[in-house]
Short mmCIF file of the C-alpha atoms (twelve columns), coordinates in Angstrom:
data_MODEL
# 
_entry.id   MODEL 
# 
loop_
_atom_site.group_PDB 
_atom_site.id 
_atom_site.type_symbol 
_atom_site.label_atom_id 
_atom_site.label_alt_id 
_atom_site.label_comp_id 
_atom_site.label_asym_id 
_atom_site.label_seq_id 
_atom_site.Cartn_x 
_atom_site.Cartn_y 
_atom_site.Cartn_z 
_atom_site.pdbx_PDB_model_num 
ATOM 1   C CA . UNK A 1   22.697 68.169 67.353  1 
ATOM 2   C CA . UNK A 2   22.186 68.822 71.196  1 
ATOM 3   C CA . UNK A 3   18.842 70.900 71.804  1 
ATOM 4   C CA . UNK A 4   19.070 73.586 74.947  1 
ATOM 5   C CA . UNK A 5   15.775 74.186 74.928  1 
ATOM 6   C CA . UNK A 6   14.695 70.750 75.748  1 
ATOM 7   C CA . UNK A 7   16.855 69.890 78.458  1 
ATOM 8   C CA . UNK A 8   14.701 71.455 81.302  1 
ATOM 9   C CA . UNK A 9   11.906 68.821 80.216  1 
ATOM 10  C CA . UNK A 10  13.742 66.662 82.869  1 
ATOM 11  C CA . UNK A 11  12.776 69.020 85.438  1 
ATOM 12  C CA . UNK A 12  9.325  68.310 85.900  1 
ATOM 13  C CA . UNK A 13  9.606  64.560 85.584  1 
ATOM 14  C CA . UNK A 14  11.775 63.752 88.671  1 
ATOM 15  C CA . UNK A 15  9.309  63.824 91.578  1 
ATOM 16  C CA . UNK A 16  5.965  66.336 91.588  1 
ATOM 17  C CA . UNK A 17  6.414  66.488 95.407  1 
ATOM 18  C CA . UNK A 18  9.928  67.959 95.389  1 
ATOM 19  C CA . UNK A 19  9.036  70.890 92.996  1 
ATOM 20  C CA . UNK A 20  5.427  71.099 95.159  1 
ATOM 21  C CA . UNK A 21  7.056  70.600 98.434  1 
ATOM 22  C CA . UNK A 22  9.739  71.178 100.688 1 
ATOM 23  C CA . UNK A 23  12.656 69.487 98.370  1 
ATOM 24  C CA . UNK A 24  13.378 68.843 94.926  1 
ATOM 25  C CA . UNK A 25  16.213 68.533 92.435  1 
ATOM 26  C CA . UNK A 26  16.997 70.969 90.436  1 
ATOM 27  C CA . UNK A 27  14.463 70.421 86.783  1 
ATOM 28  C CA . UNK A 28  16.647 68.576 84.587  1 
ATOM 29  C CA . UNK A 29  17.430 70.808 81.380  1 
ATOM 30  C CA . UNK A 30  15.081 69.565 78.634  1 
ATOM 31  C CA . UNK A 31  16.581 67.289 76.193  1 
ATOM 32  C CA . UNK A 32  16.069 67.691 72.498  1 
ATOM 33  C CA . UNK A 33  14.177 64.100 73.073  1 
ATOM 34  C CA . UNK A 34  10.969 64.259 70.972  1 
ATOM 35  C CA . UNK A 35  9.054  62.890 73.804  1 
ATOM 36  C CA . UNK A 36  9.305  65.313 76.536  1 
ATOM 37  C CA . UNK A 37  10.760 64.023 79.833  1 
ATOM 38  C CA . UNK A 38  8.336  65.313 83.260  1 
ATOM 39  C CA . UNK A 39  9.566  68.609 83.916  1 
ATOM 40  C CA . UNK A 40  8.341  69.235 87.345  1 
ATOM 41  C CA . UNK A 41  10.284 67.533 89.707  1 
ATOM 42  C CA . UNK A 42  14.239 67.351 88.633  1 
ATOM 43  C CA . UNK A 43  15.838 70.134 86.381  1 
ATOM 44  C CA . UNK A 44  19.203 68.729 85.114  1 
ATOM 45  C CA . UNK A 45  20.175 68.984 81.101  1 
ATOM 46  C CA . UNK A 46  19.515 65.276 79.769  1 
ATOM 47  C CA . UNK A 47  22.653 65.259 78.788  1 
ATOM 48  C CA . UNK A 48  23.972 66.062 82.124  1 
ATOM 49  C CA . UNK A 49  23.856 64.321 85.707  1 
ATOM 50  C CA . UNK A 50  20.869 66.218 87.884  1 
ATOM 51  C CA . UNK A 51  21.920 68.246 90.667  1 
ATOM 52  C CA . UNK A 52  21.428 66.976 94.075  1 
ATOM 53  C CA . UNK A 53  17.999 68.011 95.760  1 
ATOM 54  C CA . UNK A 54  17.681 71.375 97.125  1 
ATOM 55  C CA . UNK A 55  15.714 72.087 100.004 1 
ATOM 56  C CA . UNK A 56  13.100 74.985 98.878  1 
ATOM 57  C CA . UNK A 57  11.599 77.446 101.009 1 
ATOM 58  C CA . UNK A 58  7.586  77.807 100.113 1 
ATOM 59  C CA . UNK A 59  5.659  76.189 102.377 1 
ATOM 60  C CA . UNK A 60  5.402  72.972 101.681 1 
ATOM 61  C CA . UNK A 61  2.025  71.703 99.967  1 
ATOM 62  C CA . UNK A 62  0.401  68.347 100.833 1 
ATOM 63  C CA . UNK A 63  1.032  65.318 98.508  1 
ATOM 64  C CA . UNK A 64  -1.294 62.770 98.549  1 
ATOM 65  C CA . UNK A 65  -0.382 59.315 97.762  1 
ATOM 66  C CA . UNK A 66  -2.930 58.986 95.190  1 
ATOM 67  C CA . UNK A 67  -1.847 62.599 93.511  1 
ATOM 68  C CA . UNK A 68  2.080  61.048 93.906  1 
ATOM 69  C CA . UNK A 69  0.989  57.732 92.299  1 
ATOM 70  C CA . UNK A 70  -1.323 59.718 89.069  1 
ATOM 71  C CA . UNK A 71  2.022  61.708 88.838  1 
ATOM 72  C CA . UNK A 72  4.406  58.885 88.496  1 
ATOM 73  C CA . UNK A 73  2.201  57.103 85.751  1 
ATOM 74  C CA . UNK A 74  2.262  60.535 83.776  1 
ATOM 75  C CA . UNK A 75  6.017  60.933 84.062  1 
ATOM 76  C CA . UNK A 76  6.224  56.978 82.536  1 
ATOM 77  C CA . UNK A 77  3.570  57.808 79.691  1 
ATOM 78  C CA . UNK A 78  6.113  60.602 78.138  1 
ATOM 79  C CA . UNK A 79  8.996  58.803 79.081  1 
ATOM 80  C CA . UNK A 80  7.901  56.062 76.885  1 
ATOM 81  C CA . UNK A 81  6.793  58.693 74.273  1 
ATOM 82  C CA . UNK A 82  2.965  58.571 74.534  1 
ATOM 83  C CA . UNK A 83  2.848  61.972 74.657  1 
ATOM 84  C CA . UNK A 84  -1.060 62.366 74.875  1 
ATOM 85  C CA . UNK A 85  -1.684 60.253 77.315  1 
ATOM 86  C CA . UNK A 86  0.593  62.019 79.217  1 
ATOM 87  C CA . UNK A 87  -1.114 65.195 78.725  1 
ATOM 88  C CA . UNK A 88  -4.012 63.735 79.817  1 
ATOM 89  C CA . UNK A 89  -2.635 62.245 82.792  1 
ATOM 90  C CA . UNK A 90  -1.222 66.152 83.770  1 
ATOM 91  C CA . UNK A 91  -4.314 67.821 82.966  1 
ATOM 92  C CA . UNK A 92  -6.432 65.612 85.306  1 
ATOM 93  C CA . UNK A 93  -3.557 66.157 87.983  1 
ATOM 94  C CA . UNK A 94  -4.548 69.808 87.416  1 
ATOM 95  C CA . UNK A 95  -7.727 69.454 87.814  1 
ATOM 96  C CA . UNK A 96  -8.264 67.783 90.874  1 
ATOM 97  C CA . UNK A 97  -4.491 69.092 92.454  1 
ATOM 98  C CA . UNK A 98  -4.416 72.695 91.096  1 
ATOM 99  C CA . UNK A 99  -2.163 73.515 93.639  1 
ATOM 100 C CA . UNK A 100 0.779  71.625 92.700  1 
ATOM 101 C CA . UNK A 101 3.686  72.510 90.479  1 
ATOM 102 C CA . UNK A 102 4.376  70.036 88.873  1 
ATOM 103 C CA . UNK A 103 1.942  69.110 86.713  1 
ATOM 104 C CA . UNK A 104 1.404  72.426 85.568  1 
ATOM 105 C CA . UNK A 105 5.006  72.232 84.368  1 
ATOM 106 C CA . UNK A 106 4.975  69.011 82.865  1 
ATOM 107 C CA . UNK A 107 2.119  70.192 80.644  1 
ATOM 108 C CA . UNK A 108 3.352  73.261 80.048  1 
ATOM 109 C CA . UNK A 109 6.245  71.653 78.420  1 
ATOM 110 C CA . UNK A 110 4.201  69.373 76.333  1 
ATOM 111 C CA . UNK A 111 2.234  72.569 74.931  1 
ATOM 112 C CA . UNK A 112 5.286  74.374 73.996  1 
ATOM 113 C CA . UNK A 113 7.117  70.997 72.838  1 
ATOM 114 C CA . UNK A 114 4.386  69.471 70.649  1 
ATOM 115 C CA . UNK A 115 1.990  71.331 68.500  1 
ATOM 116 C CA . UNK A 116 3.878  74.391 69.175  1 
ATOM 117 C CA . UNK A 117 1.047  75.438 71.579  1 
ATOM 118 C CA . UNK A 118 3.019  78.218 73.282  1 
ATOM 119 C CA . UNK A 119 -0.049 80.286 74.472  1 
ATOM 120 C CA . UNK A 120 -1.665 77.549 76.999  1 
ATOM 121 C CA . UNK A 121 2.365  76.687 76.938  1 
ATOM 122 C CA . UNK A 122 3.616  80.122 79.046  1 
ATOM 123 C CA . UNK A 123 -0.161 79.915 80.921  1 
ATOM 124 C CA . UNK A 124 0.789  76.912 82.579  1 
ATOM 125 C CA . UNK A 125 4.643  77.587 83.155  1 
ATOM 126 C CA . UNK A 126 3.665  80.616 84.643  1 
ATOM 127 C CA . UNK A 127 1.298  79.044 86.931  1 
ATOM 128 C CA . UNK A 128 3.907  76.604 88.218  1 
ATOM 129 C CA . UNK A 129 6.428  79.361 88.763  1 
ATOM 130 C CA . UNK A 130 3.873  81.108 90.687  1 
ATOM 131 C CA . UNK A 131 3.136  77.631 92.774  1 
ATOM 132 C CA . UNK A 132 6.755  77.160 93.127  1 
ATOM 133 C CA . UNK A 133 8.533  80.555 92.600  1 
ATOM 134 C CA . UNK A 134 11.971 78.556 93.633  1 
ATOM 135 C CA . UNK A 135 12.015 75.951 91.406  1 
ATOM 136 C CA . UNK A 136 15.053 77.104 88.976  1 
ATOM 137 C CA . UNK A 137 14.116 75.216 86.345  1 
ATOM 138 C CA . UNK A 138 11.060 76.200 85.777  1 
ATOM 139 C CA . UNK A 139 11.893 79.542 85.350  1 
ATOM 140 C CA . UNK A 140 14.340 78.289 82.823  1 
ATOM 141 C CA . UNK A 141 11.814 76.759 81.293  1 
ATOM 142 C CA . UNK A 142 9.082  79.601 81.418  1 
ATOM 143 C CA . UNK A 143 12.019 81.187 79.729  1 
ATOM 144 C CA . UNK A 144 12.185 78.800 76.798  1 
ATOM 145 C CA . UNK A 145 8.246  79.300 76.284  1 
ATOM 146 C CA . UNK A 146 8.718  83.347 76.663  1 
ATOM 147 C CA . UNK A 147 11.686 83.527 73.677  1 
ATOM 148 C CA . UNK A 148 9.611  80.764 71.566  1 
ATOM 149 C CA . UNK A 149 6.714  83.448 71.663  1 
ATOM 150 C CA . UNK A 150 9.096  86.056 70.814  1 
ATOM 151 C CA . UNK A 151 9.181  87.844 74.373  1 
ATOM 152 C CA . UNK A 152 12.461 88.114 74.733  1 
ATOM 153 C CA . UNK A 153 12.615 90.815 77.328  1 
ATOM 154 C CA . UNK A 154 10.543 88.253 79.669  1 
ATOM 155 C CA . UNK A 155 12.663 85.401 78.876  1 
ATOM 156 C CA . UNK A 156 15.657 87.076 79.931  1 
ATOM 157 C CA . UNK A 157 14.199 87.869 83.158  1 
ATOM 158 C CA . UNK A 158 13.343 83.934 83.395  1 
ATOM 159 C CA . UNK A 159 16.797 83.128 83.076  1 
ATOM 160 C CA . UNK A 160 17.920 85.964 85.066  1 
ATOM 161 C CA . UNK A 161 15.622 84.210 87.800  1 
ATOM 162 C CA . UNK A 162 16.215 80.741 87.472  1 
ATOM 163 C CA . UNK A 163 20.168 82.291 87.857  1 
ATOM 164 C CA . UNK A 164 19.580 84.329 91.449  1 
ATOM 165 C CA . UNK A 165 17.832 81.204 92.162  1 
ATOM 166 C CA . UNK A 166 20.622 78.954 91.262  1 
ATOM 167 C CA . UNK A 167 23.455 80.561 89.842  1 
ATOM 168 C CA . UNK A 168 25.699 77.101 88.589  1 
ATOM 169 C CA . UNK A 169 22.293 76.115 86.723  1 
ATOM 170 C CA . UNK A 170 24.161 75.129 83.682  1 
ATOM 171 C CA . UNK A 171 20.906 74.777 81.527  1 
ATOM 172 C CA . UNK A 172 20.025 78.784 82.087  1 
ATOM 173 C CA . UNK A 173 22.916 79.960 81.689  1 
ATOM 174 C CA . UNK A 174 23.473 78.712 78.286  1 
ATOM 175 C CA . UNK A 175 19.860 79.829 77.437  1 
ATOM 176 C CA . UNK A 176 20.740 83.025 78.618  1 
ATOM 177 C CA . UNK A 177 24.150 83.338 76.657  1 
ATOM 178 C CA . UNK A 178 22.118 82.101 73.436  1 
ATOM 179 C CA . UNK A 179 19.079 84.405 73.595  1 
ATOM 180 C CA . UNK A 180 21.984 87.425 74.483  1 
ATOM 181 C CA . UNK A 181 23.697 85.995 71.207  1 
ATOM 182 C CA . UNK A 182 21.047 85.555 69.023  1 
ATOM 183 C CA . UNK A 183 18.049 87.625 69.873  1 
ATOM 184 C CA . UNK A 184 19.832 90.519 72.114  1 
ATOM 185 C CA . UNK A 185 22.607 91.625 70.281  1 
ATOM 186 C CA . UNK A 186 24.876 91.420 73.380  1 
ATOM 187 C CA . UNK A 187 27.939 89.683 72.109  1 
ATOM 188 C CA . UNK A 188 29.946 90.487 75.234  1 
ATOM 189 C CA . UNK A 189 27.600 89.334 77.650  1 
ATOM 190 C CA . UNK A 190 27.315 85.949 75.413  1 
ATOM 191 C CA . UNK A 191 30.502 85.631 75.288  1 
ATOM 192 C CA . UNK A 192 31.394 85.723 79.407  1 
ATOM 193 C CA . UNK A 193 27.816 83.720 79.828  1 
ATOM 194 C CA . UNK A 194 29.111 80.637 77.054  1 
ATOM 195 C CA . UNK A 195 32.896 80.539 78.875  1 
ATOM 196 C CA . UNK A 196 30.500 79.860 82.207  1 
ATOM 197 C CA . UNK A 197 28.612 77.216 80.959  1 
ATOM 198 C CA . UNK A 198 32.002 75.769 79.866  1 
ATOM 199 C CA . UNK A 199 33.014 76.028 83.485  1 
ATOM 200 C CA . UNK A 200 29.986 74.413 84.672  1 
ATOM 201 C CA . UNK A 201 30.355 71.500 82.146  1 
ATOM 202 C CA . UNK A 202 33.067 69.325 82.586  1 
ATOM 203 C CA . UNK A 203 32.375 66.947 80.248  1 
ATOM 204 C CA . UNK A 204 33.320 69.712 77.742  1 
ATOM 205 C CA . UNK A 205 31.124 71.618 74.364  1 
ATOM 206 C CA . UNK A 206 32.426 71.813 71.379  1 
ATOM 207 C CA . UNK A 207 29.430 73.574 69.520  1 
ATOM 208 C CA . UNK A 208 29.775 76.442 72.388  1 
ATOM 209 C CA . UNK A 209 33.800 76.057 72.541  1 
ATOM 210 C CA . UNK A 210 34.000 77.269 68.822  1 
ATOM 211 C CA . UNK A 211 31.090 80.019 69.759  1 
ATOM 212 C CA . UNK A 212 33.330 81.224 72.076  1 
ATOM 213 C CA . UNK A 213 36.336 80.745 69.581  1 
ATOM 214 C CA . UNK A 214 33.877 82.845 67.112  1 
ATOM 215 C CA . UNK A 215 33.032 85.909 69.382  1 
ATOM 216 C CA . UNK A 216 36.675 86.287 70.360  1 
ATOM 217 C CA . UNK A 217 38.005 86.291 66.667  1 
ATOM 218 C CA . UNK A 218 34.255 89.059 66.321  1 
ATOM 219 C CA . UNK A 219 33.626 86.736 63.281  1 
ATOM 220 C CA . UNK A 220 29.664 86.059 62.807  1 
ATOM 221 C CA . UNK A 221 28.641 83.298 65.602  1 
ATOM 222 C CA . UNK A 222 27.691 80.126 63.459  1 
ATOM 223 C CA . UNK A 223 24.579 79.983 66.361  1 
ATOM 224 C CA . UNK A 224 21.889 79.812 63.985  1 
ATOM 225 C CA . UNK A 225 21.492 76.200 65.243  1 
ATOM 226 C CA . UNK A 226 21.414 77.582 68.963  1 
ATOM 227 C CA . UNK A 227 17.838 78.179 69.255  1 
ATOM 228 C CA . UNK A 228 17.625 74.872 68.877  1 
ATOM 229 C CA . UNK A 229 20.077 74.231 71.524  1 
ATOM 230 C CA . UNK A 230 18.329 76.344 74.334  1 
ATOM 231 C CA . UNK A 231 17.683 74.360 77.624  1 
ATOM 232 C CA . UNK A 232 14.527 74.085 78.785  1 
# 
């Protein structure tokens, strides 16, 4: 079963300078992978091709190519599933590069993705949306970490963001129909919010086409499987 939540993980993986910088592509949605993909530089669903790069509008912060290189090596370590090592790797990227996105995302994502660390999880997604307040997907993601800690007022807001931000971000919008679903009681709004994310994925859904089939028919939404579907 697809995981939403995950997909942002993508996001931070894709390049550390784009999300730091003055481009990047949108944070790929988190996958349910196990092993979290980077979330800081790309944010497109794994199950989805990545948007092309957006050009961002904070000033752009200065990438060394040692900084670049310790990034890349991270983004390999979880991509091949060594998940503490690349935790490692992000935290010392932190440490002597405070100032860049990225890694702050990346190990945000590992927090909230393994151990279930979501305190030190919404700490650091919070510091790379304030480093990069355009990145969409990591407001999506921040979002993710807010509803796993049970603010759901705050993750709504994250989605709402990562949506003014980027409004045919597929991965929010289907975070944002589940958590309206599930968590909000706002059948109406899920409802218009899963027929977008339909709209936005050609390649066709058919956990969220019989959703939609559900709330039209106002029969119970079979969604308890959804929170496991958000997209990070």
């Amino acid at each position: 079963m697809r995981s939403v939540e995950h997909r942002a993980a993508w996001v931070v993986l894709a390049c550390m300078a784009l999300a730091a910088c003055a481009t990047k592509p949108e944070p790929g949605a988190a996958s349910d992978v196990k092993a979290p993909q980077a979330v800081v530089a790309s944010a497109a669903p794994a199950s989805a091709p990545e948007p092309a790069p957006v050009k961002a509008v904070e000033p752009e912060v200065v990438v060394t190519p040692a900084a670049q290189r310790a990034f890349d090596d991270a983004r390999r370590l979880m991509r091949a599933g060594r998940t503490d090592d690349a935790e490692r790797a992000f935290l010392a990227l932190t440490k002597s590069d405070p100032d860049l996105a990225g890694p702050h995302a990346n190990l945000g994502v590992i927090y909230r993705d393994h151990g279930n660390r979501i305190e030190p999880a919404v700490a650091e997604l919070e510091r790379a949306v304030k480093l990069s307040p355009r990145q969409a997907a990591f407001h999506n993601e921040l979002g993710v970490a807010y509803r796993q800690a049970g603010q759901f007022d705050k993750a709504r807001q994250a989605y709402e963001q990562a949506l003014a931000l980027d409004a045919n971000f597929a991965p929010a919008v289907l975070n944002l129909g589940i958590l309206s679903d599930l968590y909000l009681g706002d059948g109406a709004r899920a409802l218009t919010l899963y027929e977008r994310y339909l709209a936005l994925t050609p390649q066709g859904d058919a956990a969220v086409t019989k959703w939609v089939v559900d709330l039209k028919n106002r029969k119970p939404s079979p969604v308890a499987s959804a929170a496991s579907k958000e997209k990070p």
